[in-house]
Each structure stands twice: as structure tokens, then as C-alpha cells.
C-alpha positions as CSV (number, residue, x, y, z in Angstrom):
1,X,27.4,16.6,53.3
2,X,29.7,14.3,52.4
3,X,32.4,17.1,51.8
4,X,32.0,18.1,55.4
5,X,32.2,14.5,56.9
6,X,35.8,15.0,54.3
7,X,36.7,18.1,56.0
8,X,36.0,16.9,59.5
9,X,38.1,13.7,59.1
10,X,41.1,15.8,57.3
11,X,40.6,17.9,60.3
12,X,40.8,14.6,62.6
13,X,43.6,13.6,61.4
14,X,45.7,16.9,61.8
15,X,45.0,17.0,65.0
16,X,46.3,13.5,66.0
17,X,49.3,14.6,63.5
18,X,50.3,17.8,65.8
19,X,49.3,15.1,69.2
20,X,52.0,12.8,67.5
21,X,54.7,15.4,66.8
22,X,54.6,17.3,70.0
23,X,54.5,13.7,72.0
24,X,57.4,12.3,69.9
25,X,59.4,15.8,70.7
26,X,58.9,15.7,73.8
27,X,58.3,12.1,75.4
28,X,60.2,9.9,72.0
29,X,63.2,12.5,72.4
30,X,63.1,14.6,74.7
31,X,63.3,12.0,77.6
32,X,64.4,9.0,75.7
33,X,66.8,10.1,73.7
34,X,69.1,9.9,76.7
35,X,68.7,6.0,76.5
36,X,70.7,5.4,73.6
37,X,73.3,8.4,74.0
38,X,74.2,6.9,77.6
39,X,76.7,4.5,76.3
40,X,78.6,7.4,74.3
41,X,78.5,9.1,76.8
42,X,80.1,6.8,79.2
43,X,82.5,6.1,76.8
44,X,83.6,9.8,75.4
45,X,82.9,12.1,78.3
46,X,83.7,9.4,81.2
47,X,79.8,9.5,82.7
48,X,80.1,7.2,85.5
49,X,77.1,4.6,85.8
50,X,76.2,6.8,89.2
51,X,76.2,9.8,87.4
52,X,74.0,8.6,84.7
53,X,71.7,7.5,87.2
54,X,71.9,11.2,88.8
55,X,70.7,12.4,85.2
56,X,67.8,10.0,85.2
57,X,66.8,10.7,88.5
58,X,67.2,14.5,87.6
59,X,64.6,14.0,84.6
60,X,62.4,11.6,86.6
61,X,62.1,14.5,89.5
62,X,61.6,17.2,87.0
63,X,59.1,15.1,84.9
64,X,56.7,15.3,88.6
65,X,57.1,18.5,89.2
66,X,55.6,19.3,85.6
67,X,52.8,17.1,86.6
68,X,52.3,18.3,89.5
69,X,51.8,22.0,88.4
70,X,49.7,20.7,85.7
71,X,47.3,19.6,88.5
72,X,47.3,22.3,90.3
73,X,46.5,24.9,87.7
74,X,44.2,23.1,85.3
75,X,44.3,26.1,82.6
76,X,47.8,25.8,82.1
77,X,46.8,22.0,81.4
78,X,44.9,22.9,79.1
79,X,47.0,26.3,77.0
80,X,48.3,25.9,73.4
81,X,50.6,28.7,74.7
82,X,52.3,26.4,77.3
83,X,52.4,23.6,74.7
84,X,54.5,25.8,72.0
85,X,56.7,26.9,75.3
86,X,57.6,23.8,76.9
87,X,57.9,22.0,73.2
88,X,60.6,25.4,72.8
89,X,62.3,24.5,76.5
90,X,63.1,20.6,75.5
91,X,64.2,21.2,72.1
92,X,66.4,24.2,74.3
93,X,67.8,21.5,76.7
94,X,68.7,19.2,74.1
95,X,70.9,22.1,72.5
96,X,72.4,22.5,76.0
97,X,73.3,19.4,76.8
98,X,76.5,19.4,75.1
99,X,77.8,22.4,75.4
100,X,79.6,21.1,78.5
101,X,81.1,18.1,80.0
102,X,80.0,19.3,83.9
103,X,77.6,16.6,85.3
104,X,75.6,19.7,87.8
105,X,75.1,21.7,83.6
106,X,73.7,18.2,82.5
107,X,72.0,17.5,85.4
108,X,70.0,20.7,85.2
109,X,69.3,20.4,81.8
110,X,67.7,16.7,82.2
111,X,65.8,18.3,85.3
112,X,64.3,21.3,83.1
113,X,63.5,18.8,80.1
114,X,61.6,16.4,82.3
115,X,59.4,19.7,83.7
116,X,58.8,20.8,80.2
117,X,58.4,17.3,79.0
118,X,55.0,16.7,81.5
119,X,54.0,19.8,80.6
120,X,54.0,19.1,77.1
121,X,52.5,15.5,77.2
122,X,49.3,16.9,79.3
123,X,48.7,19.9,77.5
124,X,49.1,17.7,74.1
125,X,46.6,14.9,75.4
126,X,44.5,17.3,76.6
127,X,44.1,19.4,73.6
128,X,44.0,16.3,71.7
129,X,42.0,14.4,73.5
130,X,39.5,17.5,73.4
131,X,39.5,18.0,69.6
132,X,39.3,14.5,68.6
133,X,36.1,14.3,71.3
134,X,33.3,13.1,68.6
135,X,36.1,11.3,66.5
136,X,37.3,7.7,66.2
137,X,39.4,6.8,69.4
138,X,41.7,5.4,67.3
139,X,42.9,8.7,66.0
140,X,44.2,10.0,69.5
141,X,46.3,6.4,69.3
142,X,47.8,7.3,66.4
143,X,48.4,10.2,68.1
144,X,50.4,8.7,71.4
145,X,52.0,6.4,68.9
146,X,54.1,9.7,67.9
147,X,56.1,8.9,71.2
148,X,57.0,5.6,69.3
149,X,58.4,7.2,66.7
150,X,60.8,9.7,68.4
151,X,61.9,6.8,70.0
152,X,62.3,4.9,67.3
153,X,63.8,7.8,65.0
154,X,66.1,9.2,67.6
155,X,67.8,5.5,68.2
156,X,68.2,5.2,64.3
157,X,70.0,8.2,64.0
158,X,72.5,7.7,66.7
159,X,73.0,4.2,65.7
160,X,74.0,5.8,61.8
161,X,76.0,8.3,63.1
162,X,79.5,7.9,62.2
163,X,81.8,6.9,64.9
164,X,84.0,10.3,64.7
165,X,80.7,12.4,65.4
166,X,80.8,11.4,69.2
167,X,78.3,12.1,72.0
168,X,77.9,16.1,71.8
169,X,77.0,15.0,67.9
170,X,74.2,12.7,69.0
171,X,72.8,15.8,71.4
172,X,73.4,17.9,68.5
173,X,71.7,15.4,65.9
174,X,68.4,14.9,67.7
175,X,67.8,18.5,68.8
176,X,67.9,19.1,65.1
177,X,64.8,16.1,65.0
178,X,62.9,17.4,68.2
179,X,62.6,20.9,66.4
180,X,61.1,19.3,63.2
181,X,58.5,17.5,65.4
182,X,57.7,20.5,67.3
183,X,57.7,22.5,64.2
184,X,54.9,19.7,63.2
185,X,53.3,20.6,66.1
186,X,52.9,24.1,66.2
187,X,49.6,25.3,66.3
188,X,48.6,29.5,66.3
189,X,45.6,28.9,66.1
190,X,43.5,29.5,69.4
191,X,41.7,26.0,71.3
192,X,38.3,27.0,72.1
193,X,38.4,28.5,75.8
194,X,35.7,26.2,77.3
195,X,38.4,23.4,77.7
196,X,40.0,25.0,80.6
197,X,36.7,26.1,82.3
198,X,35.0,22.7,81.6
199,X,38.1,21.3,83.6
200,X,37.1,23.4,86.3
201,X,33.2,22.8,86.6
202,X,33.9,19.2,85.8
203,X,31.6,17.5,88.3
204,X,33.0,16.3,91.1
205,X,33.5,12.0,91.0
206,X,30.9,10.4,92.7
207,X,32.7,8.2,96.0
208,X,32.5,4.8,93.9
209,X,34.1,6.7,90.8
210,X,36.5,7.9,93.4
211,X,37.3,4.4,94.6
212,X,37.4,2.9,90.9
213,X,40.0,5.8,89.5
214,X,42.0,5.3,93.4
215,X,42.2,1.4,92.3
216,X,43.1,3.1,88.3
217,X,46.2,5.2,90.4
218,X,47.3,2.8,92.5
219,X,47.7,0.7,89.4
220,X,48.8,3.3,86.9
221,X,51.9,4.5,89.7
222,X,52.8,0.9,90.1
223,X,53.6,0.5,86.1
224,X,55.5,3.6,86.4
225,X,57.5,1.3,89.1
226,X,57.9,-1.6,86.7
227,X,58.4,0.4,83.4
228,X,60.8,2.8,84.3
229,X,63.0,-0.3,85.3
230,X,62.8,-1.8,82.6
231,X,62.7,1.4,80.3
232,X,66.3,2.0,82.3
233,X,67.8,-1.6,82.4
234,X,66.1,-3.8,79.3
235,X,68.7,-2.6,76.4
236,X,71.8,-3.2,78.9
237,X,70.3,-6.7,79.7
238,X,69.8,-7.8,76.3
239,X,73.3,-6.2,75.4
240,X,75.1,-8.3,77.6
241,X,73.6,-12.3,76.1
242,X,72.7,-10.8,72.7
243,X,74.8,-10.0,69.8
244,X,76.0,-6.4,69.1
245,X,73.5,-5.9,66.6
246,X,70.4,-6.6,68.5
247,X,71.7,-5.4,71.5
248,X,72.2,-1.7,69.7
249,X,68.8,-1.9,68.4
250,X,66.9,-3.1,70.5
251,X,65.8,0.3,71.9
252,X,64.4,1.2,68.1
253,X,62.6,-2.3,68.1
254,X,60.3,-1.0,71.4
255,X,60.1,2.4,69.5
256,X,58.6,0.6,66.1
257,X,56.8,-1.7,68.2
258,X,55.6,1.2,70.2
259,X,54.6,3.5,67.6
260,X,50.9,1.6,66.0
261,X,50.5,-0.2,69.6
262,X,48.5,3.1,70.9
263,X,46.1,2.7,67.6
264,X,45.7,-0.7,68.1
265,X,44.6,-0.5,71.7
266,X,42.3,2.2,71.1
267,X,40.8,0.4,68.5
268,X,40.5,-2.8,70.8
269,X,38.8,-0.3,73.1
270,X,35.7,-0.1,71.4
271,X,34.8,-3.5,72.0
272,X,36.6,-4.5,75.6
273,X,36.3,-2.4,78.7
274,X,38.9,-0.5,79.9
275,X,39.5,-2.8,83.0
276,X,39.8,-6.0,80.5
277,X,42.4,-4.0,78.0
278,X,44.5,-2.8,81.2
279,X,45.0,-6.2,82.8
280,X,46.0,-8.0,79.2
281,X,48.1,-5.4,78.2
282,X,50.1,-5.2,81.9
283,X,50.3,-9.0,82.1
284,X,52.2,-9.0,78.4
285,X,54.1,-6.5,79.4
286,X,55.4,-8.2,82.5
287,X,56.0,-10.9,80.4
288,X,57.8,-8.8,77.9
289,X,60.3,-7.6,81.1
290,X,60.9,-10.8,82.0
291,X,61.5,-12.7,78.8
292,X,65.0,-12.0,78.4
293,X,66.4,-12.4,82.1
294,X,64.3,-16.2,82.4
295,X,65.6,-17.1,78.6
296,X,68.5,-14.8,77.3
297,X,69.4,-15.5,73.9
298,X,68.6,-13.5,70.6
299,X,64.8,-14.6,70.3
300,X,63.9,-14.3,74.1
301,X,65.4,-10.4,74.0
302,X,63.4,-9.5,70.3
303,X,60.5,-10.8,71.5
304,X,60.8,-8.9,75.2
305,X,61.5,-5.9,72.9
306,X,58.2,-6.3,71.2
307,X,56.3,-6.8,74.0
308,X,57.5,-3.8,76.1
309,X,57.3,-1.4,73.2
310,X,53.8,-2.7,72.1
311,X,51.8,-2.1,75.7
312,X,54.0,0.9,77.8
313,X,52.1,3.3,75.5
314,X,48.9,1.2,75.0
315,X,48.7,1.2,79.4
316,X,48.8,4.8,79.2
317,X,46.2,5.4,76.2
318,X,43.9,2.8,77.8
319,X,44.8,4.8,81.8
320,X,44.5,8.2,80.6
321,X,41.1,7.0,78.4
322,X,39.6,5.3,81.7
323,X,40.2,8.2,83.9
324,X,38.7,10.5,81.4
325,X,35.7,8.0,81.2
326,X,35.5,8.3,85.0
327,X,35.1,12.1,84.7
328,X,37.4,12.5,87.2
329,X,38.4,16.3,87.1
330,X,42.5,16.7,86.0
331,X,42.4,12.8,85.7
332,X,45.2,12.9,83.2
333,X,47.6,15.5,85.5
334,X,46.7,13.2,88.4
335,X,47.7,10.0,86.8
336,X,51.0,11.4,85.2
337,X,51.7,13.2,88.8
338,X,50.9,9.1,90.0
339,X,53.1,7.6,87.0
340,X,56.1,10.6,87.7
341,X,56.4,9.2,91.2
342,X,56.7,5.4,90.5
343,X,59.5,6.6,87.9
344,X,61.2,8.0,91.0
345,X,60.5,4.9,93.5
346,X,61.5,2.5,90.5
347,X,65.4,3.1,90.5
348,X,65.5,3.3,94.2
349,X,63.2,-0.1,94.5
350,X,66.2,-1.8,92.8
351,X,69.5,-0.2,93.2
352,X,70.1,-2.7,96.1
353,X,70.1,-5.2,93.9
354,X,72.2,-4.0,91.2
355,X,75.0,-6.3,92.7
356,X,72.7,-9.5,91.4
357,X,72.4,-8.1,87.7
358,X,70.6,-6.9,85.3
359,X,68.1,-9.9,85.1
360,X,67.3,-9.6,88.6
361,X,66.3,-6.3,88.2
362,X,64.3,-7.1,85.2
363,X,62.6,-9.5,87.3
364,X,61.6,-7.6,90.1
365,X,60.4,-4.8,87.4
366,X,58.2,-7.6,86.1
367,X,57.4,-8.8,89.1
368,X,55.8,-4.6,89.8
369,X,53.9,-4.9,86.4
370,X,52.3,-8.0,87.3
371,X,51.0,-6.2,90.6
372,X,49.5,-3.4,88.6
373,X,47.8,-6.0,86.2
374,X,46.5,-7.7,90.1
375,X,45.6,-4.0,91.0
376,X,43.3,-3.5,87.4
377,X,41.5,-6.3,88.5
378,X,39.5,-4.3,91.1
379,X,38.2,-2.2,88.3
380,X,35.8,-4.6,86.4
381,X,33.6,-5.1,89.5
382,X,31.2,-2.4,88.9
383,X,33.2,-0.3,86.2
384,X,30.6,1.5,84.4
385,X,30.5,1.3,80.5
386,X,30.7,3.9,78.5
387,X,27.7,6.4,77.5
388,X,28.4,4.9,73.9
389,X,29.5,1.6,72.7
């Protein structure tokens, strides 16, 4: 007996292992690695800041449309095959992006990453989510935490790189790391076919679990608003009243930060409900956002770091958990569909006000947040608890 329990938690944890690599492939690098190569970029291959906003957008649009086609065909949410694919397209991309210096070639890379990206991230929570069913919840956070640590391990590497390697270097570099993580990741061994058909005979949500998981997208689109905002802007706003040091890393001080948050929240989640753990976690992270445009200076920006890094992935754990809870069927294509389209609306919300700075932006970004944590107050009146506490 006790070997078995042995063997089933080994067998836990390999799974959130693979959940970890593929997300920090895909999501840590594969999206975010553009973050901290930006600045090289602007400064070795003259990217303009509208053309670097074109490459964002580019990702952001290809990131729904990966969503979206996860919605609509459940069993390709739900394929190892499509994970080991899409994991092979962003590690492709990354490759491609500097073989040229043409903004349309780097443009349509970012678009294909962001397409493969969503793919990857619901067919690796899915899977996950399904083989760590009867385990600890805090083994599928350790699991999102992976997108931590890509972010995390991506930024350290392009801030060690020597200054003669240059911006096709960084590309170069953290390809090199996305194919080690997907290389963790890979799996040949088949996912027991009932997933995908479960998905489709999931019962249909009852019309109050349909008006608790509408309050859940309404909420979980609007932090895609705030966080993409602050995801874009928070490292150029601490860089500009911080040192050069903490200005440089702050993007691997949200990864670190990010990388145990998902455990921690999942953890949390076995004794607060869902609604509870969504409202504190969006109200500290509209703090987070707004900390360093209210009081710039060194401690105001670590801090703001910390904050941001520890609850983006922890909203999405506790998001992705709730719908799930709801029974809602394709609850997490729906919500990353909802979450793809606030990354879209975000930069538009406040390019306007790009004139004012970047702590205005940061403000209205928080300002978002704190309407999503508003919104995840509708869900504790009524919210049903879970089968098992």
C-alpha cells in the first residue's frame, strides 16, 4: 500500500513537472521573452516604440485566435498531439525571429507564437488539470508556477548576456531554453481518451452557474485589461525613477515572485472559496500596479514587482479552478478566449494617454484590476462550495 500511495505521488509530481515545462516554454518564453528583448531590440535593430507595439498586438491577436479554436473544438483542447505541436511551433518562432530585421517577418512570427502559445497553455492545464484530478491542488500550482520560471530564466539570461551578443543573440539564447522546457515536457505516452469526450457530455451549466461563471468572465477579461498594461508598461515605469539595476531586473523579480505564487494560492484554496481568494488576490495586485506611479523610488517599484508577479498567475489558477468547479463545459478555452480579448482592449484603453506617461497608464491599469476585484464580488452570493473540502 504504502508503495502505491509512493508511486502515485512520484506520478503527481511528473505530471505537474511536464504542466510546468510546457507552460514556462510557452507562456514564461514564448510570449514574455519579448519583454526584456524589447529594449535591444530598439536599440540594435531600430524597432520603433509603434512597431513594438504592432509585435505585441500581433501576439495578443494570435494568442485569441488559439483560444478561440480551442473552444470550438474541445478535442483538440484536450490532445497530447497538439501540445508536442504547438510546444514545436513556439520554440520554431523563437528561432525565426532573428533571422530578419523586417517588422511584417517579426510580426508574423509573434502572431504564430501567440496561436501556438494558447494552444499550448489549454491543452497543458487541461491535461494537467485532468491527471492531477484526485491529487493535492497544490500540485497543478506548482505546475502554473513553471510560467514563473521561464519568465524568470529567460530575463536572467538576457541580462548575462554579454553586450557584443546583441538582440538576434537573445532570440537565439532563449530558443535554446524553450526547447529544454518543452523537451521536459514531452510526453508519448497516450492521455486516456475519455478527457475529450467527458468535455463534450459535460453537463450543461445550470442558469445560476451560468450567471456565476458570466460574473467569473466578466471579471477574468477585465484583469486581462489591467494586466496586460501593466505586463507591457511596469518595467519601463520603474526604469525611468529606479536605478539601472532594479530597473533591468525587475522583470525577473515578477518571474521569482511568480513562480511559487500559483502553489501558494492553490494551497490557500483549500480553506477560502474561490470568490474570497479572487477578490484578495486582484485587490493586491491593483495595488502592486499602482505602487510605483503613486510612490516611485527603489522600494515602491520592488515591492510593485512582488506584488504583480505573486497574484497574475495565482488570478488565473484560482479563474481557471473556479470555472472548472462550476462545471462549466470548455470553461478554461472560454476564460482564456475572455482573458485574450482584454489583452487586445488593454493597449488600445491607454494609448491615448501615452502622452501623460507611464504612471498614468499604470494607474488606469490598476484602476481595471480594482474593477475585476468589484466584479468577483458578485460571486460569493450564492457560490456553491465545493463537493469536497
Amino acid at each position: 500500500m504504502n508503495q502505491t500511495v509512493a508511486e502515485r505521488s512520484t506520478a503527481g509530481w511528473v505530471h505537474a513537472a511536464r504542466g510546468a515545462a510546457a507552460l514556462g516554454a510557452a507562456m514564461g518564453i514564448g510570449r514574455f521573452a519579448f519583454t526584456p528583448i524589447l529594449p535591444m531590440m530598439t536599440a540594435g535593430a531600430g524597432l520603433t516604440a509603434e512597431a513594438g507595439a504592432t509585435l505585441a498586438t500581433a501576439n495578443y491577436v494570435g494568442y485569441l485566435a488559439g483560444a478561440l479554436a480551442a473552444t470550438l473544438s474541445p478535442r483538440l483542447a484536450n490532445s497530447p498531439a497538439v501540445l508536442r505541436s504547438s510546444l514545436v511551433a513556439v520554440v520554431v518562432t523563437l528561432l525565426a525571429m532573428p533571422l530578419s530585421d523586417n517588422p511584417i517577418h517579426w510580426a508574423v512570427a509573434r502572431l504564430v507564437a501567440g496561436f501556438a502559445s494558447a494552444l499550448v497553455f489549454v491543452t497543458a492545464v487541461n491535461l494537467m488539470t485532468d491527471r492531477l484530478r484526485h491529487h493535492s491542488p497544490h500540485l497543478a500550482g506548482w505546475g502554473f508556477g513553471g510560467v514563473g520560471v521561464g519568465i524568470a530564466a529567460s530575463g536572467f539570461l538576457v541580462l548575462l548576456l554579454p553586450e557584443g551578443v546583441g538582440w538576434r543573440g537573445a532570440w537565439w539564447t532563449v530558443a535554446v531554453l524553450a526547447a529544454v522546457l518543452a523537451g521536459g515536457a514531452w510526453s508519448r505516452h497516450r492521455h486516456p481518451g475519455h478527457v475529450a469526450v467527458a468535455t463534450d457530455r459535460s453537463p450543461s451549466p445550470t442558469p445560476t452557474t451560468g450567471r456565476w461563471f458570466t460574473a467569473l468572465l466578466v471579471c477574468y477579461t477585465l484583469e486581462g485589461v489591467g494586466y496586460i498594461v501593466a505586463g507591457t508598461f511596469l518595467v519601463a515605469a520603474i526604469e525611468q525613477s529606479s536605478p539601472g539595476w532594479l530597473g533591468k531586473s525587475a522583470w525577473i523579480v515578477v518571474g521569482l515572485a511568480a513562480a511559487p505564487s500559483a502553489a501558494l494560492w492553490a494551497w490557500l484554496s483549500k480553506r477560502f472559496s474561490h470568490p474570497d481568494l479572487l477578490t484578495a488576490a486582484l485587490a493586491l495586485q491593483a495595488a502592486g500596479i499602482a505602487l510605483p506611479a503613486l510612490a516611485p523610488g527603489p522600494v515602491a517599484a520592488l515591492v510593485g514587482a512582488i506584488l504583480f508577479g505573486v497574484t497574475f498567475i495565482g488570478v488565473s489558477t484560482i479563474a481557471l479552478a473556479a470555472g472548472a468547479h462550476l462545471r462549466v463545459p470548455r470553461a478554461v478555452a472560454l476564460l482564456t478566449a475572455g482573458y485574450s480579448v482584454g489583452q487586445i482592449v488593454g493597449p488600445l484603453l491607454v494609448a491615448p494617454l501615452m502622452h501623460r506617461g507611464f504612471h498614468t497608464v499604470l494607474l488606469v491599469g490598476a484602476g481595471v484590476v480594482a474593477c475585476a476585484a468589484a466584479t468577483s464580488v458578485v460571486l460569493r452570493v450564492g457560490y456553491p462550495k465545493p463537493e469536497f473540502d
